[in-house]
N, C-alpha and C positions, 0 to 999 in steps of 0.2 A: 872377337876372333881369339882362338886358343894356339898360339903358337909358343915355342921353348926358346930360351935366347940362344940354341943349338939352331935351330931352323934359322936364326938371323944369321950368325955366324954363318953359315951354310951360302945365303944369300952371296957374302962376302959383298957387300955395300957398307963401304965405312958411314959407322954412325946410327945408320937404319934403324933399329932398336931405340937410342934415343932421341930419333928423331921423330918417329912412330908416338913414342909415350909423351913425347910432347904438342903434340898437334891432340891427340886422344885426351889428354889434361885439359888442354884449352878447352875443345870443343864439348867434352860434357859435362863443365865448367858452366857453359853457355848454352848449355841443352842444345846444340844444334847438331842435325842426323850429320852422317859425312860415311864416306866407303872408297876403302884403298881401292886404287880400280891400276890397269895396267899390269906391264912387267911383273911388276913385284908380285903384284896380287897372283897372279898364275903361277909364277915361281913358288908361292907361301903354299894355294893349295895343292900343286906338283909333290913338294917337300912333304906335306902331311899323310900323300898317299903313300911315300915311299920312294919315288921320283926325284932322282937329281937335275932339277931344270940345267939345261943349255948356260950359257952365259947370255945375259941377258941387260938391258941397260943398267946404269946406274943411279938413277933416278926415281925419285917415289910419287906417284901418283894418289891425289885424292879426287874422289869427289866430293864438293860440301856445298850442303841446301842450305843458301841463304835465303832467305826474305824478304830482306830489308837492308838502306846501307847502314841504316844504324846499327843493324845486325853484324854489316857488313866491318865495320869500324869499330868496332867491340872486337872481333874476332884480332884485327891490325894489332892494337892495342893491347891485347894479352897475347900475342906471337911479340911483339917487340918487347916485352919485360922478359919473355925467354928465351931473350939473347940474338930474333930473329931479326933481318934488316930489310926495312922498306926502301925498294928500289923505284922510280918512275918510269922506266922500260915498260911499253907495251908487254 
């Protein structure tokens, strides 16, 4: 994905941008696919066309193709060294 830290800004989702670059670090890190899906994402391509998306949540959607849980625990595992917190909530 090609977006400017102007199109985050835009978003106005505090964070998004670093939040983005670090799940994207992880995960090609660990070679595994993954794809913003949701709000954001429609927002990101809205903004690229020219489009100032609505207000829209503040929440970042991924999807990510795991495998395996060892896949899955690898993934845990390098989101908690950056600074991420595992919760046990459903």
């Amino acid at each position: 994905m090609s977006t400017s830290n102007q199109t985050y800004k835009e978003l106005a989702i505090p964070y998004f941008k670093e939040v983005f670059d670090c799940i994207d670090d992880v995960l090609v890190k660990l070679n595994i696919p993954y794809y913003l899906i949701g709000a954001s994402a429609v927002a990101l391509e809205l903004l690229k066309g020219g489009i100032k998306p609505s207000r829209g949540t503040k929440d970042i959607d991924f999807a990510i193709m795991i495998s395996s849980i060892k896949e899955f625990e690898a993934v845990v595992e390098e989101l908690l060294k950056h600074g991420f917190n595992k919760v046990e909530t459903p």
